[in-house]
Gaussian input, Z-matrix of N, CA and C with variables (Angstrom, degrees):
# hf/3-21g

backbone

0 1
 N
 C     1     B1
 C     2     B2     1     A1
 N     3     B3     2     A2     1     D1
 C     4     B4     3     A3     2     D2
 C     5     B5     4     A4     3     D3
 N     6     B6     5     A5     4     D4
 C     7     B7     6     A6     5     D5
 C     8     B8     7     A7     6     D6
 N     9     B9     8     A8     7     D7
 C    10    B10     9     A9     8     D8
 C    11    B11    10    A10     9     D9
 N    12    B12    11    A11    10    D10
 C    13    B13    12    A12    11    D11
 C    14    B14    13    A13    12    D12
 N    15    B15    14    A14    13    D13
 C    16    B16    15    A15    14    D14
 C    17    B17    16    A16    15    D15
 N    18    B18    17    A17    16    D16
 C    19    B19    18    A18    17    D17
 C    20    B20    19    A19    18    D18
 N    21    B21    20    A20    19    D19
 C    22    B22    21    A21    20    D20
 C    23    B23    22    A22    21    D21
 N    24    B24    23    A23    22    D22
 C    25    B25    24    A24    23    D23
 C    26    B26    25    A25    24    D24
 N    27    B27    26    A26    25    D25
 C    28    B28    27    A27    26    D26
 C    29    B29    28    A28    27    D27
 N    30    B30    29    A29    28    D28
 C    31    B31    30    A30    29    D29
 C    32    B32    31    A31    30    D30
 N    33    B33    32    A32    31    D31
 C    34    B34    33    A33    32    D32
 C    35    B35    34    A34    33    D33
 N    36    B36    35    A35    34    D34
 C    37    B37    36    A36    35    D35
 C    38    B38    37    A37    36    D36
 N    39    B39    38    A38    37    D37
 C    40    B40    39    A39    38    D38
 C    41    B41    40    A40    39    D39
 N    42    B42    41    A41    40    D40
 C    43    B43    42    A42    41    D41
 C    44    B44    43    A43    42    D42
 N    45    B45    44    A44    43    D43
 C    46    B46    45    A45    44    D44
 C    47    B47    46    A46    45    D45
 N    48    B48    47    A47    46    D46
 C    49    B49    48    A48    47    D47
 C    50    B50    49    A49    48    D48
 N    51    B51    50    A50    49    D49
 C    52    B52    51    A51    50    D50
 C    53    B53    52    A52    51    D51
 N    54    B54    53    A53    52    D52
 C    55    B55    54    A54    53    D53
 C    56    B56    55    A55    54    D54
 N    57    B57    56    A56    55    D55
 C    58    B58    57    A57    56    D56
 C    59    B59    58    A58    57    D57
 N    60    B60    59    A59    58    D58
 C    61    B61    60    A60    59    D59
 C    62    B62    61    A61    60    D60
 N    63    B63    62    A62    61    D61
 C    64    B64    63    A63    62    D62
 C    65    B65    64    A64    63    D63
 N    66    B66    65    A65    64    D64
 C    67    B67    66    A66    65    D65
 C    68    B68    67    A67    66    D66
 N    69    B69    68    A68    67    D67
 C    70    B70    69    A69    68    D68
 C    71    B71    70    A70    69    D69
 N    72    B72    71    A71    70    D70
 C    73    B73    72    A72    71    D71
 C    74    B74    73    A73    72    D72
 N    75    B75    74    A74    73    D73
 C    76    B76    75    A75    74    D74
 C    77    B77    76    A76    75    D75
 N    78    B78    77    A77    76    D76
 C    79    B79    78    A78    77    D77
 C    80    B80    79    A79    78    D78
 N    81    B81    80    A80    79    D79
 C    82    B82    81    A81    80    D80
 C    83    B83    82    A82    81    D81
 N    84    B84    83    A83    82    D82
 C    85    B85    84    A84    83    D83
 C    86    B86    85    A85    84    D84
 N    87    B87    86    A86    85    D85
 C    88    B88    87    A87    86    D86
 C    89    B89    88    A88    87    D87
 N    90    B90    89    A89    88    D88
 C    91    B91    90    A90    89    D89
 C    92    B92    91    A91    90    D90
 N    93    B93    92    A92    91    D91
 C    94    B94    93    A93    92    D92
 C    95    B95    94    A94    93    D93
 N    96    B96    95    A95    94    D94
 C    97    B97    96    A96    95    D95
 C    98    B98    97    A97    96    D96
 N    99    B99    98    A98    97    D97
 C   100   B100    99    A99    98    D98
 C   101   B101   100   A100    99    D99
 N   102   B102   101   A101   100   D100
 C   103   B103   102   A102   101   D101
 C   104   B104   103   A103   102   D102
 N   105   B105   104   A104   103   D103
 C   106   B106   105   A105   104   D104
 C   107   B107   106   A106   105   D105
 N   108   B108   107   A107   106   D106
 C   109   B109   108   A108   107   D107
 C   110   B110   109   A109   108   D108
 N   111   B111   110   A110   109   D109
 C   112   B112   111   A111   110   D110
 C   113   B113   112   A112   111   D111
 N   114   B114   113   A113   112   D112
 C   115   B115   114   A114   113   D113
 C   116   B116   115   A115   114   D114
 N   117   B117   116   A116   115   D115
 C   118   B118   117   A117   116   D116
 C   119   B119   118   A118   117   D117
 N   120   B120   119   A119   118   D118
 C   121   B121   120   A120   119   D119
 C   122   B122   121   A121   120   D120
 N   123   B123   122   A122   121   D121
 C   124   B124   123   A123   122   D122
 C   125   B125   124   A124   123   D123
 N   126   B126   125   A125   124   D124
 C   127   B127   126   A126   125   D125
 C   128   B128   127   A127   126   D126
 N   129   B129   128   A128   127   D127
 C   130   B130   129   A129   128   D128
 C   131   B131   130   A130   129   D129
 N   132   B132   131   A131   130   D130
 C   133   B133   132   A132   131   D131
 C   134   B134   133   A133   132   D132
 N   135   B135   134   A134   133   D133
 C   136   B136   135   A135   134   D134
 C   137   B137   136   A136   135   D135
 N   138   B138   137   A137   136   D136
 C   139   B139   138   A138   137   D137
 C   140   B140   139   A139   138   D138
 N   141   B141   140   A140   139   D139
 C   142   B142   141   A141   140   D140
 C   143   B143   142   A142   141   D141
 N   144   B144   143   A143   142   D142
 C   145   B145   144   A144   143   D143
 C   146   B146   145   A145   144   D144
 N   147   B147   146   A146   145   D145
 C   148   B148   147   A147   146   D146
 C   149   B149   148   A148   147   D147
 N   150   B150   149   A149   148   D148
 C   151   B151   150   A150   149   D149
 C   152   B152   151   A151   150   D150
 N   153   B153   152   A152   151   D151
 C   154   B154   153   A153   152   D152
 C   155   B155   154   A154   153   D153
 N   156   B156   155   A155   154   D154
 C   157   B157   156   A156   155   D155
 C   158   B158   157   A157   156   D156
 N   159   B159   158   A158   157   D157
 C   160   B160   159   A159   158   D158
 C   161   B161   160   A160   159   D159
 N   162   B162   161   A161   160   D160
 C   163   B163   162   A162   161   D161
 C   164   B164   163   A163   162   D162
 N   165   B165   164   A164   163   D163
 C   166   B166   165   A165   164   D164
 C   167   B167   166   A166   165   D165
 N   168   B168   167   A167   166   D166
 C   169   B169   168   A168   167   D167
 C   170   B170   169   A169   168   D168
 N   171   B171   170   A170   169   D169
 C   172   B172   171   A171   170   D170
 C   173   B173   172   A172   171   D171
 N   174   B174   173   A173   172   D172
 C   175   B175   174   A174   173   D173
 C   176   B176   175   A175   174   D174
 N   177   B177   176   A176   175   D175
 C   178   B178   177   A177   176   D176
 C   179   B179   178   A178   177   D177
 N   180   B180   179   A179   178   D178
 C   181   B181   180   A180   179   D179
 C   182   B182   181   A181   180   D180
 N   183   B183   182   A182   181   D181
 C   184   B184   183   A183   182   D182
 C   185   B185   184   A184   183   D183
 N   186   B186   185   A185   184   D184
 C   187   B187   186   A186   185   D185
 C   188   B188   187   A187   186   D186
 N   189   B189   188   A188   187   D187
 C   190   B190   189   A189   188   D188
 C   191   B191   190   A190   189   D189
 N   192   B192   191   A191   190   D190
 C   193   B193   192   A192   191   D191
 C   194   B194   193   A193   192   D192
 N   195   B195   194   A194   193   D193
 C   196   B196   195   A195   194   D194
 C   197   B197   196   A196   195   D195
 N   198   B198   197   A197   196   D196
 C   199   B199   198   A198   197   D197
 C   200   B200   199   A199   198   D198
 N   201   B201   200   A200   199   D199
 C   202   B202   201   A201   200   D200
 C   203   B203   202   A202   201   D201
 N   204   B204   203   A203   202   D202
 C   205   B205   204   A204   203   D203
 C   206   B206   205   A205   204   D204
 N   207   B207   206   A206   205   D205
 C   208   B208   207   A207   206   D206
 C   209   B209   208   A208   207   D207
 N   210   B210   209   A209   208   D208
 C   211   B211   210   A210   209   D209
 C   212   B212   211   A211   210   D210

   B1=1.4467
   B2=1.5173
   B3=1.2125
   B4=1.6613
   B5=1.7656
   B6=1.0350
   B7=1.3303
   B8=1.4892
   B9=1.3039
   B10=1.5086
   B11=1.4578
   B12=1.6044
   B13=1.1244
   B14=1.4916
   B15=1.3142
   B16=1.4286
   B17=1.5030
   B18=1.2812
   B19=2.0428
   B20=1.7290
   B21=1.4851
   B22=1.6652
   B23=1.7877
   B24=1.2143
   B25=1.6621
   B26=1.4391
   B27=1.2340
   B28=1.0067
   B29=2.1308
   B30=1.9090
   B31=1.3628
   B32=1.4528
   B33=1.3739
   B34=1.8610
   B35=1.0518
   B36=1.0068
   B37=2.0144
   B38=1.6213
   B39=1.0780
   B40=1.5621
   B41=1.6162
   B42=1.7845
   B43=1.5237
   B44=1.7212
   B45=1.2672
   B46=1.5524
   B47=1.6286
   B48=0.8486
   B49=1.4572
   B50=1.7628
   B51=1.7016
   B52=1.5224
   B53=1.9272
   B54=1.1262
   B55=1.6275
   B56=1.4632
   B57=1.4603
   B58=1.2546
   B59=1.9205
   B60=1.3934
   B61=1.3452
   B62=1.5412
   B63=1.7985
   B64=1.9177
   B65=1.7837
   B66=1.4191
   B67=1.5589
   B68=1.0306
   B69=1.6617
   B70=1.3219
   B71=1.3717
   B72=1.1184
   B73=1.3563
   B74=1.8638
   B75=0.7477
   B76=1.4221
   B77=1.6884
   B78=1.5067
   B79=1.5812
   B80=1.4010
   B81=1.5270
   B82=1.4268
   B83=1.1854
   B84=1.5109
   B85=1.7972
   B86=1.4179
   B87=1.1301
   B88=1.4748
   B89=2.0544
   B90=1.2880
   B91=1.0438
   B92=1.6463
   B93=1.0989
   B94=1.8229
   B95=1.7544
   B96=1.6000
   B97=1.1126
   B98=1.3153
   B99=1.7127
   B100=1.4828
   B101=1.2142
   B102=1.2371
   B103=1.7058
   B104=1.4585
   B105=1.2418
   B106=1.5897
   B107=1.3282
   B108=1.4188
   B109=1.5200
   B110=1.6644
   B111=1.6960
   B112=1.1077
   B113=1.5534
   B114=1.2528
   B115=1.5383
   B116=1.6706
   B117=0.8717
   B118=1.8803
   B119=1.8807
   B120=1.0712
   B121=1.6805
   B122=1.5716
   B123=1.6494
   B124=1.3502
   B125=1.3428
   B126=1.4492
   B127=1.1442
   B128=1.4316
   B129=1.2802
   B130=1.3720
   B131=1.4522
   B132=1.1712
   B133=1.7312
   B134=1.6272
   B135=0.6320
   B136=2.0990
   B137=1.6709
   B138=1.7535
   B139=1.4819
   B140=1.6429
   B141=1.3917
   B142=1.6427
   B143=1.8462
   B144=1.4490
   B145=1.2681
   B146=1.8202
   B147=1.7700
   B148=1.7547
   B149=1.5482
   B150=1.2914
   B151=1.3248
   B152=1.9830
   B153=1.5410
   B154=0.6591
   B155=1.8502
   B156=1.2799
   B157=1.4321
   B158=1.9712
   B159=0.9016
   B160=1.5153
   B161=1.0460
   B162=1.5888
   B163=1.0651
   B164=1.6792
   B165=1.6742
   B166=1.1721
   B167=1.9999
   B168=0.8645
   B169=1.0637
   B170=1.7344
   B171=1.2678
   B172=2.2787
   B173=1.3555
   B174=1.2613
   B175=1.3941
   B176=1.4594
   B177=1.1896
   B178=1.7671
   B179=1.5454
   B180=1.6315
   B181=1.7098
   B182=0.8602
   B183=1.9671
   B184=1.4085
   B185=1.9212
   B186=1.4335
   B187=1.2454
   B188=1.6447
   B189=1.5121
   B190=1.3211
   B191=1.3857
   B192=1.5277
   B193=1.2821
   B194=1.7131
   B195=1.7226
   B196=1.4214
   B197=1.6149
   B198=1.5988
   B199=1.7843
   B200=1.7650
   B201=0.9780
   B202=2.0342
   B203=1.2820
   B204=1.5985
   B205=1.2115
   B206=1.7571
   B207=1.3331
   B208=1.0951
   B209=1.6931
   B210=1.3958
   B211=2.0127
   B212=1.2076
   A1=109.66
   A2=118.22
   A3=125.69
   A4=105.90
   A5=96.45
   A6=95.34
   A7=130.20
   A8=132.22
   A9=142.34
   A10=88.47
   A11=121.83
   A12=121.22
   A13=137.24
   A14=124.68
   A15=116.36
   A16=126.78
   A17=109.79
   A18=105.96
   A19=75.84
   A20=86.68
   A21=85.50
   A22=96.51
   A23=95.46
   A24=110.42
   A25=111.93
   A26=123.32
   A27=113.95
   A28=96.31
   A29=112.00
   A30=89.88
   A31=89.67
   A32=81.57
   A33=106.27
   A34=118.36
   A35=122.98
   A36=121.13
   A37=110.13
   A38=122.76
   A39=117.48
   A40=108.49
   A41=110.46
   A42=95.40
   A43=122.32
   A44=125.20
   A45=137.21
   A46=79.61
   A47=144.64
   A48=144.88
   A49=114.75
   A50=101.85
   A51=123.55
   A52=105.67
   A53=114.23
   A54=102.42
   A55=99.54
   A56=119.48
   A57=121.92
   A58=100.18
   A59=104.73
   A60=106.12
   A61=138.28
   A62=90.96
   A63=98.07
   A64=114.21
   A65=112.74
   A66=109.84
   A67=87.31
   A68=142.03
   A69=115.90
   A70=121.14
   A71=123.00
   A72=126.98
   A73=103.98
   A74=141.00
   A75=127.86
   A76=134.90
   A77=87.91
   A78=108.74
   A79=114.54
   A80=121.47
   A81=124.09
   A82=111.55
   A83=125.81
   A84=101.62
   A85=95.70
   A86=133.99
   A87=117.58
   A88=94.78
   A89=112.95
   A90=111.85
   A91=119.52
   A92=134.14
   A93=116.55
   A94=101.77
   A95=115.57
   A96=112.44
   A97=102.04
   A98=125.27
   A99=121.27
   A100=117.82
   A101=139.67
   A102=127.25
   A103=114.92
   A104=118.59
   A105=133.64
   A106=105.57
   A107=114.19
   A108=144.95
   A109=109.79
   A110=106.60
   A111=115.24
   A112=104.23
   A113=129.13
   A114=131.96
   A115=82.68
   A116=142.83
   A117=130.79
   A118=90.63
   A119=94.09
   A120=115.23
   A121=124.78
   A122=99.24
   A123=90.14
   A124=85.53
   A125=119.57
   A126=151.95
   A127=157.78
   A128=136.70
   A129=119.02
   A130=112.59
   A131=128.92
   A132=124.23
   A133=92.92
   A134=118.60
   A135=116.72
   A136=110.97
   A137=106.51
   A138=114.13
   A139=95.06
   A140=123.05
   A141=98.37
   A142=92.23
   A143=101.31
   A144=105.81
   A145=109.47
   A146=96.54
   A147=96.74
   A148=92.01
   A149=110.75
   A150=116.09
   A151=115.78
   A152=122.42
   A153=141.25
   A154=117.54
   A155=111.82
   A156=108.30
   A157=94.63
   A158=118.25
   A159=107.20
   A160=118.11
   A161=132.58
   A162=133.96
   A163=138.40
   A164=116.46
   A165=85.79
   A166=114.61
   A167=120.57
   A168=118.76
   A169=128.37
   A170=85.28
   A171=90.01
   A172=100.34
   A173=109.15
   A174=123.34
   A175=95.98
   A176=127.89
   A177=125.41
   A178=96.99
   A179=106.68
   A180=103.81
   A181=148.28
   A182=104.12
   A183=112.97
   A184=86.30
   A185=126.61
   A186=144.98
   A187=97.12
   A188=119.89
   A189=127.03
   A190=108.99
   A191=129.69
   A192=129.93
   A193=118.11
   A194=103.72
   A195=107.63
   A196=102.30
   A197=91.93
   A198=76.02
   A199=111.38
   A200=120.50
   A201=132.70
   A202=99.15
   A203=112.83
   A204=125.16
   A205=98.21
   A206=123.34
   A207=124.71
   A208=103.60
   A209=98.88
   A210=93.86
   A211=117.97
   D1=82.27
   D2=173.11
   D3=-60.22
   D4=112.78
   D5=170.61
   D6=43.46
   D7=63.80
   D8=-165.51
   D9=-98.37
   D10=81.42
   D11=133.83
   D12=-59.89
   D13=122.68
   D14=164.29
   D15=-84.72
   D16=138.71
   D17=-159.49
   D18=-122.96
   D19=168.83
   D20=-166.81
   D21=-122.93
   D22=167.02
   D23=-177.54
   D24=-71.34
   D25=127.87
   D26=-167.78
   D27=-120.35
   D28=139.50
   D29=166.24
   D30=-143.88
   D31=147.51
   D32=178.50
   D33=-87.94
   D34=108.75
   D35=167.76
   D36=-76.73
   D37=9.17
   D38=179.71
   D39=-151.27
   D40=-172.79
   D41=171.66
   D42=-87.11
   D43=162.10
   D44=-175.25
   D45=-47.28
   D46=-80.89
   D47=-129.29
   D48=-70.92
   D49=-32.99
   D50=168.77
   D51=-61.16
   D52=-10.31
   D53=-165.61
   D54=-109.44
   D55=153.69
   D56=-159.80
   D57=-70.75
   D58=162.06
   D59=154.18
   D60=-33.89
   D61=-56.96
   D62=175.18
   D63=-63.59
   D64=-35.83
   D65=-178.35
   D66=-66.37
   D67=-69.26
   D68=-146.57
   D69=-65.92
   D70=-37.42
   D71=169.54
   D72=-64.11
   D73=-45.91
   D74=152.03
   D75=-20.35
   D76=-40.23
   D77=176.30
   D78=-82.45
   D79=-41.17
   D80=162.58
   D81=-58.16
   D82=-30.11
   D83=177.35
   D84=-84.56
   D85=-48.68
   D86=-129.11
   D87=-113.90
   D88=1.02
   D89=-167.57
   D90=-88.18
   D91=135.07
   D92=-174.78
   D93=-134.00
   D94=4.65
   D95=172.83
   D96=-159.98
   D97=118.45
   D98=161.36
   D99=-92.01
   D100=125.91
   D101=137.98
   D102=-85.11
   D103=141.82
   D104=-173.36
   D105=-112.00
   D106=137.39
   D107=163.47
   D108=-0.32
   D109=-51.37
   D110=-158.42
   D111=-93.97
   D112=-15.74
   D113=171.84
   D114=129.00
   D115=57.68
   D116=172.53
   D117=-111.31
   D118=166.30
   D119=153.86
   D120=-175.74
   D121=137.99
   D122=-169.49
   D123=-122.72
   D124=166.43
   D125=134.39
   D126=-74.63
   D127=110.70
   D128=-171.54
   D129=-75.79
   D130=144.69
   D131=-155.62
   D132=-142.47
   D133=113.33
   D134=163.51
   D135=65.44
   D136=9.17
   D137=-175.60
   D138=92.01
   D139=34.92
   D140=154.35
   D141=-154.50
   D142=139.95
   D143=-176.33
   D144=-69.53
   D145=134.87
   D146=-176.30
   D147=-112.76
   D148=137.55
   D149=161.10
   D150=-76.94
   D151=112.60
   D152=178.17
   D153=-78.41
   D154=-67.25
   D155=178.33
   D156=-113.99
   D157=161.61
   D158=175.07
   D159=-119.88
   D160=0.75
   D161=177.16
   D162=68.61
   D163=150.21
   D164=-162.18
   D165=-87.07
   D166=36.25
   D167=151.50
   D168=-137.38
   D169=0.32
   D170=159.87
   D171=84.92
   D172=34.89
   D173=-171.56
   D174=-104.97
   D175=28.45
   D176=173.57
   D177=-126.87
   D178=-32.41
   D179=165.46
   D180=-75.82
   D181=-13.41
   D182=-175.72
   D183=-81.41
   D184=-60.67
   D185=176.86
   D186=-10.23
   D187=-75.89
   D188=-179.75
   D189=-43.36
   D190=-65.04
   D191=-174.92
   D192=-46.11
   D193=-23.36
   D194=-171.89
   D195=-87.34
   D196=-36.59
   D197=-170.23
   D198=-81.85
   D199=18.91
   D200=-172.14
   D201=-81.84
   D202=114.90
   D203=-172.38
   D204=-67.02
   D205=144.88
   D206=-177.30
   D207=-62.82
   D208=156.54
   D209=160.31
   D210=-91.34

């Protein structure tokens, strides 16, 4: 068992963009599952967040695009 971190569930009552800087970055470390406001949820999968349901306002895609480590 290499490293069996547990990341915790994370749920949003509002949009990614409404929550301060420190939570969100809070959520990138410690987070291993979002559900969003609108019904979305993503997942972290092999260390990269997968968008699972996307919700009805694409508020699980903008989420993914934010947390994408730059190249």
């Amino acid at each position: 068992m290499a490293d069996d971190h547990r990341r915790d569930l994370i749920i949003l009552a509002g949009p990614w963009t409404s929550h301060s800087a420190a939570f969100r970055a809070s959520v990138a470390q410690t987070g291993g599952e979002i559900r969003t406001a609108d019904n979305g949820l993503l997942r972290l999968i092999d260390g990269l967040w997968e968008v699972l349901t996307s919700g009805d306002l694409n508020e699980a895609d903008v989420i993914r695009n934010a947390l994408r480590l730059p190249n």
